[in-house]
C-alpha angles and dihedrals in degrees: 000000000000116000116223108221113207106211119184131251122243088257096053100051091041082051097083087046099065090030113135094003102160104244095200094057091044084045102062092039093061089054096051090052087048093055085045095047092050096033094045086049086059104048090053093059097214100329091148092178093059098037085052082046089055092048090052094050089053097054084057098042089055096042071056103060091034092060095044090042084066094061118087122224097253089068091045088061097049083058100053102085095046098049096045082053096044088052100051091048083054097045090053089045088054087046091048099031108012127136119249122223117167098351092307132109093201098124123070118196112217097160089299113034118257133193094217097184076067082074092051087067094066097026095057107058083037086061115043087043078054094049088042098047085054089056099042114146087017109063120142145165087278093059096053088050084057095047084059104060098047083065097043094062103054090045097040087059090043089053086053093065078044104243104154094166092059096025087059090048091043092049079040094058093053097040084050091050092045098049101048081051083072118269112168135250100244088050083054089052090046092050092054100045079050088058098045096056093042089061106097087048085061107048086056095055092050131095124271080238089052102052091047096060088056082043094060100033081070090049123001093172078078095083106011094173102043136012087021103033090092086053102043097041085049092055098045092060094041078065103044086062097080117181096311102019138234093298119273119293081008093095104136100190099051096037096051091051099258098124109070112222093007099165090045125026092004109041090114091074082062094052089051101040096045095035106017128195092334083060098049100051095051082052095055087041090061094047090042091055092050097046089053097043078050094058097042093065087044090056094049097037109133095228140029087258106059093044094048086043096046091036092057098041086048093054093043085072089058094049099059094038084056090038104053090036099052092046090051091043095060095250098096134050110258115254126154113269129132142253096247115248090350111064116095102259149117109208103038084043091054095035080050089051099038083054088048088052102055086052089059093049093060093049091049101046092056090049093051093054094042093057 
């Protein structure tokens, strides 16, 4: 007597692997990459080799969030404590051994080299949702002071690159974590009073670089051709754009070389100037509608774990879209951080996508036990 042996299709067997995955979400990341991809091919203005380099970036950035998107929270919690610790140790080598470009110790060469304060942006929130999730029912005042200082130590060693871009989203992804754990308002206040009147200690401890970019965000007419010329040139095609922008790849500023980093930090002038108003509310659309769908997951997510995790990864988004537009836009210092899923870039895209990834984990997670 022969046995039939039913085998499964492909489909079948790659079906449990995408189960549960949250559209929405899915569907907001891929227009995001859409508006990058056209408006980054833009910016390059026909430099075949980089824009490849991007697409490639991108295939890596979403094997990424596919392969994180298959572990489940629980396990992401087992790994809090070690890669916060991992990433300390890193950020200390590259204090101590760290190669210099430009004045700054930011790189570390361990055979490849590595930007390790680039960990700290997904370490961090992993690890204060960890030490929160450990202290649920019982937090207290003490525990936010901890917490603390578990953020202070990792900033405090990125400032000293100095990094202030990362150092500030970094700073960004544990605030985000502790306040959603429940500090209080008048803490807030307090904090902020604190901060205030920290301010001119501060300015004393900063870079000369540092302090002219605040310099010439008050008045960059100051030094037109210099300090102030990125700012300046940014605005102007901002603009140019008008309500419907210049026409796409007919953006004069940026294709003359006026716009400094147009295809990084600066990528968002682009976006005005081709596509105008219209552009950039169909940008802010598309960040508007991630950040709700984030927060979303965070609201419905079964532990305390999964919501401050997926809270503070969501509002993260919303930190380097402000950030970067506000920088571009004239309202914000300039320093250094992203358009997010549309400037030209390999590491911020993948840490982007890693963080996407463990948001669709805890969707999914919580689809997958309710049904």
């Amino acid at each position: 007597m022969n046995t039939v042996i039913d085998r499964p299709s492909l489909r079948q067997r790659l079906r449990p692997l995408f189960a549960g995955f949250d559209v929405p979400l899915l569907l907001a990341l891929a227009v995001l990459v859409v508006i990058g991809g056209v408006v980054l091919y833009s910016a390059l203005q026909g430099q075949s080799v980089r824009f490849s380099d991007q697409l490639r970036n991108l295939a890596l950035a979403c094997v990424v969030l596919f392969a994180v998107a298959q572990v489940p929270p629980h396990r992401l919690m087992q790994v809090a404590p070690p890669l916060y610790l991992f990433g300390v140790a890193l950020l200390l080598a590259t204090a101590l051994f760290g190669d210099v470009h430009k004045g700054a110790r930011r790189w570390l060469d361990v055979g490849v080299v590595i930007q390790p304060s680039e960990i700290m942006k997904i370490a961090m929130p992993l690890m204060l949702a960890w030490y929160f999730q450990k202290r649920e029912g019982t937090i207290g005042l003490r525990d936010f002071g901890v917490a603390a200082l578990l953020l202070a130590i990792p900033v405090g060693l990125i400032m000293k690159e100095p990094d202030l871009g990362t150092a500030m989203l970094v700073l960004s992804t544990g605030f985000f974590v502790i306040f959603f754990a429940g500090l209080s308002w008048r803490v807030l206040a307090l904090l902020a009073l604190g901060a205030a009147a920290a301010a001119p200690v501060l300015w004393h401890f900063m870079h000369g670089y540092q302090r002219a970019r605040v310099l010439m965000l008050l008045n960059p007419q100051s030094d037109p051709l210099g300090t102030g010329f990125n700012i300046i040139q940014s605005t102007i095609a901002i603009g140019s754009g008008g309500a419907w922008g210049q026409g796409y790849l007919h953006g004069t500023q940026a294709h003359l070389n006026f716009v400094p980093e147009s295809h990084t930090d600066f990528v968002f002038a682009v976006l005005a100037e081709e596509w105008g108003l219209a552009g950039n509310l169909t940008l802010l659309a598309a960040y508007l509608f991630l950040i709700v769908r984030g927060l979303g997951i965070a609201a419905g997510a079964p532990t305390l774990f999964s919501r401050l995790l997926a809270g503070s990864i969501t509002m993260i988004y919303f930190t380097y879209a402000f950030v970067n537009m506000g920088m571009v836009s004239g309202i914000l210092p300039v320093v250094g951080v992203p358009l997010p899923f549309v400037s030209y870039g390999g590491t911020a895209l993948v840490t982007l996508m890693l963080g996407s990834g463990i948001l669709l984990s805890i969707a999914r997670s919580k689809r997958l036990v309710q049904s």
